[in-house]
Each structure stands twice: as structure tokens, then as C-alpha cells.
C-alpha positions in Angstrom: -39.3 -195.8 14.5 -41.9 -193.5 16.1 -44.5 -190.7 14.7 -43.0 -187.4 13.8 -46.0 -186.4 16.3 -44.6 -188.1 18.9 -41.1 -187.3 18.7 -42.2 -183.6 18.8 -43.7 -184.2 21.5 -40.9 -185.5 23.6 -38.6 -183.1 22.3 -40.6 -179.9 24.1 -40.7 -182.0 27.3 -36.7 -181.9 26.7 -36.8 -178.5 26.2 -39.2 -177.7 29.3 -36.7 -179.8 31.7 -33.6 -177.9 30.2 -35.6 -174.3 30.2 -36.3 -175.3 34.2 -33.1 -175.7 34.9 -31.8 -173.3 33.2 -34.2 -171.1 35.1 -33.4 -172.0 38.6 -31.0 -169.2 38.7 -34.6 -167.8 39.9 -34.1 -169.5 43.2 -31.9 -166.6 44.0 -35.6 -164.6 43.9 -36.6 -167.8 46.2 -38.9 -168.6 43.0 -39.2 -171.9 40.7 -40.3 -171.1 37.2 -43.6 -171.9 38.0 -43.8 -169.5 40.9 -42.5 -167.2 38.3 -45.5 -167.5 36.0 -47.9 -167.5 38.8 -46.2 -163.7 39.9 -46.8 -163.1 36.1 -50.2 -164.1 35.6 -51.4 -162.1 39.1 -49.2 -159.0 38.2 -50.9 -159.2 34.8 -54.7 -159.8 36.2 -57.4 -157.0 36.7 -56.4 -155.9 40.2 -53.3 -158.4 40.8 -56.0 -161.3 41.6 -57.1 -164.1 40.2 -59.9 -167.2 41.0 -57.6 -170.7 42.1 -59.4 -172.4 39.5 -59.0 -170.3 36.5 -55.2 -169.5 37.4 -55.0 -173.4 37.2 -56.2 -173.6 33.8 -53.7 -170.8 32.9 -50.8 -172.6 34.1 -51.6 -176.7 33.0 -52.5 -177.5 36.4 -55.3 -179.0 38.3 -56.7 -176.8 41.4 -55.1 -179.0 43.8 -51.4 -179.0 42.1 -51.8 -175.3 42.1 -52.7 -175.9 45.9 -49.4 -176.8 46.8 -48.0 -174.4 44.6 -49.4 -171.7 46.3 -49.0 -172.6 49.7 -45.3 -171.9 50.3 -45.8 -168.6 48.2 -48.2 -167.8 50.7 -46.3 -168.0 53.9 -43.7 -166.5 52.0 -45.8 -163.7 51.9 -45.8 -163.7 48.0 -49.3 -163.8 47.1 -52.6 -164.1 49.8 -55.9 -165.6 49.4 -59.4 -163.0 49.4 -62.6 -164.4 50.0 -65.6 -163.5 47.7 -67.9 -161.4 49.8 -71.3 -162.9 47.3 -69.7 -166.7 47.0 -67.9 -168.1 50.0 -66.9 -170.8 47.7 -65.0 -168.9 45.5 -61.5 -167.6 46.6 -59.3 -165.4 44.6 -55.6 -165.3 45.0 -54.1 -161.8 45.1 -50.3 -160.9 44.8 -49.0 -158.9 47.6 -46.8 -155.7 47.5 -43.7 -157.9 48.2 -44.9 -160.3 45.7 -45.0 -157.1 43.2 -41.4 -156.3 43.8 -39.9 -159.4 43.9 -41.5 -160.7 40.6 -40.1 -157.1 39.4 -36.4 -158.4 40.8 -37.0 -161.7 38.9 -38.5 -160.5 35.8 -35.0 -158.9 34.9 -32.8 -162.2 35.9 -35.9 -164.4 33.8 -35.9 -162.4 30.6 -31.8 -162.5 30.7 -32.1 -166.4 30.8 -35.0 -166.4 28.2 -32.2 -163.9 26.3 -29.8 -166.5 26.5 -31.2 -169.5 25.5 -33.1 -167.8 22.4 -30.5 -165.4 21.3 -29.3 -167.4 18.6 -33.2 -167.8 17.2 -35.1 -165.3 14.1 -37.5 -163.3 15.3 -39.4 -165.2 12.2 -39.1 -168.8 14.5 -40.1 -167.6 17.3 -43.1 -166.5 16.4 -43.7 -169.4 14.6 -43.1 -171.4 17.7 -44.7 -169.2 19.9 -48.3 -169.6 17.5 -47.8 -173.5 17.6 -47.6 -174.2 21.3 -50.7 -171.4 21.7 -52.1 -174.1 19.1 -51.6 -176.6 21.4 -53.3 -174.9 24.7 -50.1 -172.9 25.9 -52.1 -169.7 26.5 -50.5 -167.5 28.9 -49.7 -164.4 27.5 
């Protein structure tokens, strides 16, 4: 037998691999669900730009992961990287115009997945569910 903690914990990794795949029908945007949330989190940032660092901490990743993330986004010409004019050693990473309107094109295919697999699920749960894994340090919102 194992903790109730523990088994709740393996069941949302479950559910993160099956929402993953559920949302590679993304790819047809040429996006993951991770480049998905990075479009999200730039659209949604004071002028569509954020420091590597703190959109790392938004996401779960270290600065590096999101490194690697960010590199084919970049020569995809989805998202760019601006210098700080006071602090060479802080870089911001700005979505571009096509990075705009493709996470526009994907936001409508993404929220008919996110339909599909909640659709059965109360309002009333959701929320529930939603305030527990904000509990637990997911934070983007």
C-alpha cells in the first residue's frame, strides 16, 4: 500500500502525460504544450516580454531547460531575445508579431481540447482543482 499523498501525486503526472498528448493536436500550430504556455505567458506579460529567469519559474523549469525550449521557438521566429540596455546580464524574451498570431491560431484548437477533456466536469471541481494545484506552486494564470 502507498500514502494517499503519494498516489495523488502520481495520478497528476498521469494526467499531465495524457493532457500532453492529448494536446499535440497543437503540433499542427508547430507548438508542444509547453511552447503553448510560453506564447501564453509572453502574450499575457507587460509588453509581450518577459526576463528567461522569471519565465522559468512560471513554467517549473530551470533557466537552462527553458534554454532549449526557447531556442527552436526562436529560429522559428516565434519569440526573440532583447537585451537590457542598464544590465547586459539580463535578457528578456519578447514574443514576435508571428508569435502573436500563431498563439491566437492555437489558443482556439487548445481551449477545444481543454473543452473536451473537462466537459464532463462541475464548474464547482474545477475550481476546486484549479485552487489545489495553485496550492501546490502551479501559478500561471
Amino acid at each position: 500500500m502507498i500514502s494517499e499523498d503519494l498516489l495523488l501525486l502520481m495520478n497528476i503526472a498521469k494526467v499531465q502525460a495524457i493532457v500532453s498528448r492529448k494536446f499535440d493536436s497543437l503540433s499542427a500550430h508547430g507548438l508542444g504544450v509547453s511552447d503553448f504556455v510560453i506564447l501564453y505567458l509572453l502574450h499575457n506579460a507587460p509588453e509581450f516580454r518577459m526576463r528567461r529567469i522569471d519565465l522559468a519559474d512560471k513554467i517549473g523549469l530551470t533557466a537552462s531547460g527553458v534554454t532549449r525550449l526557447l531556442g527552436p521557438m526562436e529560429k522559428t521566429g516565434l519569440v526573440t531575445r532583447e537585451a537590457n540596455e542598464r544590465d547586459a546580464r539580463v535578457s528578456y524574451v519578447v514574443i514576435t508579431s508571428t508569435g502573436k498570431k500563431i498563439f491566437q491560431e492555437a489558443k482556439v484548437t487548445a481551449e477545444r481540447v481543454a473543452k473536451d477533456i473537462l466537459s464532463f466536469k462541475k464548474n464547482k471541481s474545477l475550481r476546486a482543482i484549479s485552487e489545489l494545484l495553485q496550492e501546490l506552486g502551479g501559478n500561471i494564470q
